[in-house]
C-alpha positions in Angstrom: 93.4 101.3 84.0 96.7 102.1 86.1 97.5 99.1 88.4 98.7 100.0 91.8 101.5 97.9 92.9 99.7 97.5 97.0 98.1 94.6 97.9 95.4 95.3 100.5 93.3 93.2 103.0 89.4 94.0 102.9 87.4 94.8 106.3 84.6 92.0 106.3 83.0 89.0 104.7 81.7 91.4 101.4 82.9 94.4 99.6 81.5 97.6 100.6 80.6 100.1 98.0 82.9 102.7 98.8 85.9 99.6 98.7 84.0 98.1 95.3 84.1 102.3 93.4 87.8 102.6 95.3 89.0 99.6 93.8 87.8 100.1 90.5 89.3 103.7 90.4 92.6 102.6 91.4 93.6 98.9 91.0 95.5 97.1 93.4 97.7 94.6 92.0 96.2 92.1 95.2 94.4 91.2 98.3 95.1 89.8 100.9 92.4 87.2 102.8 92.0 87.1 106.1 89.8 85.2 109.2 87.7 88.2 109.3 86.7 87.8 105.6 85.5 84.3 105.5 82.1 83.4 106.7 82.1 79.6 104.6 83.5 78.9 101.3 80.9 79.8 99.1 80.6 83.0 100.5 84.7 83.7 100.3 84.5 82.0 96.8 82.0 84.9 95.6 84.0 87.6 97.5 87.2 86.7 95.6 85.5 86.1 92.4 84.3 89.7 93.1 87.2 90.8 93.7 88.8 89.5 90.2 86.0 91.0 88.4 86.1 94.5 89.1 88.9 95.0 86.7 88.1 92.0 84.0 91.3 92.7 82.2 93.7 91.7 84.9 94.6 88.8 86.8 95.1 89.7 90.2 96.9 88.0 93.6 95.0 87.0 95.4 97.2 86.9 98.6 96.6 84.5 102.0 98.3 84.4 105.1 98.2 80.6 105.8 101.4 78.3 107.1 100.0 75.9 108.9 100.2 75.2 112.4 98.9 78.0 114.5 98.8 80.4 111.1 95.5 79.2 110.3 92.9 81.4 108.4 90.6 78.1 108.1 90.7 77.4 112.0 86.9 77.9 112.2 86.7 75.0 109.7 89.4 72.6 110.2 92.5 72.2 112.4 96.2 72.2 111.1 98.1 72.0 114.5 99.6 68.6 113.2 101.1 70.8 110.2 103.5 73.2 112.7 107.0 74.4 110.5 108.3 72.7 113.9 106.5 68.9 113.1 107.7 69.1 109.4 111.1 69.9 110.4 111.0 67.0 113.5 109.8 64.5 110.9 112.5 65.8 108.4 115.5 64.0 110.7 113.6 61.6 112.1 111.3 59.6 109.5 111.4 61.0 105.7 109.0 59.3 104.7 106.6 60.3 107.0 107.8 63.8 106.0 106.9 63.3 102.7 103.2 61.5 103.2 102.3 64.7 105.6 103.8 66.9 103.7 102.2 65.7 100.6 98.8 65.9 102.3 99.1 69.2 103.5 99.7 70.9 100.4 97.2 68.5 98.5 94.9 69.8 101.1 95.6 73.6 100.7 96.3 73.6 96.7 92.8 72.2 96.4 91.0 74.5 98.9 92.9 77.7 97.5 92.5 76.8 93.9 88.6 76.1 94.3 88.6 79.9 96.4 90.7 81.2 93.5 93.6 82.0 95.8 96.7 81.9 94.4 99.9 83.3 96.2 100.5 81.7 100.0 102.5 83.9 102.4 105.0 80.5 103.0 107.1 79.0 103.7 109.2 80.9 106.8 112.5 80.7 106.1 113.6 81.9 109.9 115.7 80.3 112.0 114.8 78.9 115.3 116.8 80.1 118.5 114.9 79.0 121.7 115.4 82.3 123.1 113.7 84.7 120.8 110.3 85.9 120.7 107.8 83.5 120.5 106.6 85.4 117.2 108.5 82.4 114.9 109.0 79.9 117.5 107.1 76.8 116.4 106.8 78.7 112.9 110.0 77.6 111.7 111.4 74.2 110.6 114.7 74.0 112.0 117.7 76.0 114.0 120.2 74.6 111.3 120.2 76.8 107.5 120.8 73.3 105.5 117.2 71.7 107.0 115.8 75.8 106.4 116.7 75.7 103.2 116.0 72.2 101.9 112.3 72.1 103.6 111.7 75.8 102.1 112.9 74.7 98.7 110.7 71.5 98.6 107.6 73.5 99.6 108.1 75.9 97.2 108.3 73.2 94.4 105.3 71.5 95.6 103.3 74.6 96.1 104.8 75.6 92.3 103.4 72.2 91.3 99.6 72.7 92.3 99.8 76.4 90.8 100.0 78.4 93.9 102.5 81.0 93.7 104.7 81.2 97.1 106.0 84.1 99.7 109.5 83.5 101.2 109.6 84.9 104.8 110.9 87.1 106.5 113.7 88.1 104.7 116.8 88.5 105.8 115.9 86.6 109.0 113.2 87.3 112.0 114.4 84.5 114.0 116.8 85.8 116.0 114.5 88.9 117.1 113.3 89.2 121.5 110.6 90.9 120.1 107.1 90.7 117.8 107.5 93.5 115.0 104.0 93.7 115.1 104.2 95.4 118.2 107.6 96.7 118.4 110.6 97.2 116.0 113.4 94.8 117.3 116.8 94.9 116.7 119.2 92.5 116.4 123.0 93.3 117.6 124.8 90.1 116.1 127.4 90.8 113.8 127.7 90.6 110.0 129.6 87.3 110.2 127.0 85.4 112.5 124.4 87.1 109.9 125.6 86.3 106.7 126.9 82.2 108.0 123.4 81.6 109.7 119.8 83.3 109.2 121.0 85.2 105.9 122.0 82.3 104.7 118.7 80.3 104.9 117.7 83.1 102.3 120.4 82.8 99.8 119.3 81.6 96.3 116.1 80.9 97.1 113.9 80.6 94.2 110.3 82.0 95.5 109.0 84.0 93.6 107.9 86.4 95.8 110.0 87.3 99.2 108.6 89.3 102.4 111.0 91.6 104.4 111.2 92.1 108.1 110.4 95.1 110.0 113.9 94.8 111.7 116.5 96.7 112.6 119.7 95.4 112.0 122.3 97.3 114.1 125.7 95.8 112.1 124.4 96.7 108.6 122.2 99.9 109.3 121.3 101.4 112.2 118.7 103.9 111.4 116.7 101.8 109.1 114.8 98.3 109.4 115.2 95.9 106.7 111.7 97.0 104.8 113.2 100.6 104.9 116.9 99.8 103.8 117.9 99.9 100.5 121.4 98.3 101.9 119.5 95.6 102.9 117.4 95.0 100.2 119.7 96.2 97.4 122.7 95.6 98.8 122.6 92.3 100.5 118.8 90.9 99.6 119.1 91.7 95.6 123.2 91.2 95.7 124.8 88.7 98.1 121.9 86.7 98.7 121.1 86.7 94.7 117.6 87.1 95.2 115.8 87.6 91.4 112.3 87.6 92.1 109.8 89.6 93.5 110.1 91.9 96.7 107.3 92.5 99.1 107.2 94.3 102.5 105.4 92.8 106.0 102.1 94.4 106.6 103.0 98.6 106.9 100.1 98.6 109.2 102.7 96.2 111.6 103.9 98.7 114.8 107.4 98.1 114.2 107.1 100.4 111.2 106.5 104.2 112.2 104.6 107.2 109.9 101.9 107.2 108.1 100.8 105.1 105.4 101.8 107.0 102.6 105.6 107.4 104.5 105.8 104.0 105.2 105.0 103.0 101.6 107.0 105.3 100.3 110.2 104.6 102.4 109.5 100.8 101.2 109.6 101.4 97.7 112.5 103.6 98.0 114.5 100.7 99.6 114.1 98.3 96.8 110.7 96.6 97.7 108.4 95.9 94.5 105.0 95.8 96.3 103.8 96.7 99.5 101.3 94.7 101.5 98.6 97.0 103.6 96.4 94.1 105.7 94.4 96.1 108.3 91.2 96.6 105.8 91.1 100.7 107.2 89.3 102.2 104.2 90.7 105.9 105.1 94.2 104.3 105.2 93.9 102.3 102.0 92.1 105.1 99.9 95.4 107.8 101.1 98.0 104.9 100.0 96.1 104.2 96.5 96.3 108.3 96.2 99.4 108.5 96.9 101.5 105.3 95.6 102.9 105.0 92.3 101.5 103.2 89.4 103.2 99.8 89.2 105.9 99.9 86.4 106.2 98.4 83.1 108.9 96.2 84.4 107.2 95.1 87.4 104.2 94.0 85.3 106.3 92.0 83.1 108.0 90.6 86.0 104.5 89.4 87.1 103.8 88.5 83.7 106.7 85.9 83.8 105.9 84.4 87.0 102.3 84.1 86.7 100.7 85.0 83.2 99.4 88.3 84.3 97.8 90.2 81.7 97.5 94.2 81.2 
């Protein structure tokens, strides 16, 4: 079976029939889990374990958007409001210790729930800068406004995440923070020049050692005009890949995000063509996710041994 290289969220709280023969004709390489698809954890246990089964021979991702704080795909269940990017990166300066009890407890807390669903790859940590007069979209969502706290809190999730066996997501690469407006709604772009770039929310990005990173849907005016980051293989190549040294995996936002324009099978396309390895699709719109299966490349022999590397994926 040919593995696509799209990971795709699912509509509801099962898998439909048409989703279950889709799937099985062409592979995604993930899922992603949202709100909408968990009614309690035995339930979402069985969906996922579903989900894994319908090709036996591979291991897939199985993806969730969860950071903590107000990014909370459990908030039905339990509240994480005391786990804000903000609060870790408060406590950070002001009491490490403290830092590293809550810290500890909240990955404990999510390894053990994720491991028991079968999840596996957490879209975290956010790796944007704070600037108090940006969107709200990051806000509260990231650690710190200076790169050094960024990239030492980023670096010691991803350790502790690597720990528990939960593969990690790097975001928004090369920086969101910065942006007046939410790229799921609009495509921002950001005017500051490639100095203030590359010495601040590049920066935060540079050798990082995720092993998967997530591009922003944003348009950055100094480096390319016509094309947001997820579309621009100057970005990604160039700077992503290059000068930041970035040797893992690439993967773009959600293409269903409003930033991006086109159809599926454009947007997915343009992605791939810029550099990105996998592209995520979270909206669960079967018509959508049966053109982009049609139409997307199988995922390469290089890509699979990539994934074999990082997490023991087997063809």
């Amino acid at each position: 079976m040919k593995i696509k290289p799209i990971i795709l969220g699912i509509k509801g709280t099962y898998l439909s029939k048409k989703e279950y023969f889709l799937f099985k004709q062409y592979s995604p390489i993930g899922y992603i889990i949202f709100s909408r698809n968990i009614q309690n954890f035995l339930q979402l246990k069985n969906l996922i374990s579903q989900l894994k089964s319908i090709n036996p021979k591979n291991d897939i991702l199985i993806m969730i958007d969860h950071e903590g704080g107000r990014v909370n795909r459990f908030l039905k269940f339990f509240n994480q409001d005391q786990y804000s990017a903000q609060i870790f990166g408060k406590l950070y300066k002001t009491n490490l210790k403290q830092f590293n009890y809550q810290l500890d407890n909240f990955i404990n807390v999510n390894s053990n729930l994720f491991n028991f669903l079968g999840i596996n790859l957490v879209a975290a940590p956010v790796m944007d800068l704070f600037y108090p007069n940006a969107s709200l979209v990051i806000g509260d969502r990231a650690y710190s406004n200076k790169v050094d706290e960024v990239k030492t809190i980023g670096k010691i999730v991803i350790e502790k995440y690597k720990k528990r066996g939960i593969l990690t997501i790097a975001k928004h690469a090369p920086g969101h923070g910065l942006s007046k407006l939410d790229s799921h709604y609009y495509l921002p772009k950001i005017t500051h020049n490639r100095d203030f770039l590359f010495k601040n929310d590049f920066s935060s990005f540079k050798n990082i050692k995720s092993p998967f990173l997530m591009t922003a849907h944003i348009v950055y005016d100094s480096l390319d005009k016509t094309n947001p980051a997820t579309f621009s293989k100057f970005i990604i190549k160039g700077i992503i890949k290059k000068i930041l040294n970035y040797k893992g995996l690439i993967m773009s936002d959600d293409i269903c995000m409003k930033a991006l324009k086109g159809t599926v099978e454009v947007k997915a396309r343009k992605s791939f063509q810029a550099g990105c390895d996998i592209v995520l699709h979270c909206s669960g719109n079967f018509n959508e996710m049966q053109r982009l299966l049609l139409s997307s490349p199988d995922a390469t022999s290089l890509l699979l041994t990539k994934i074999i590397k990082i997490f023991n994926y087997r063809q």
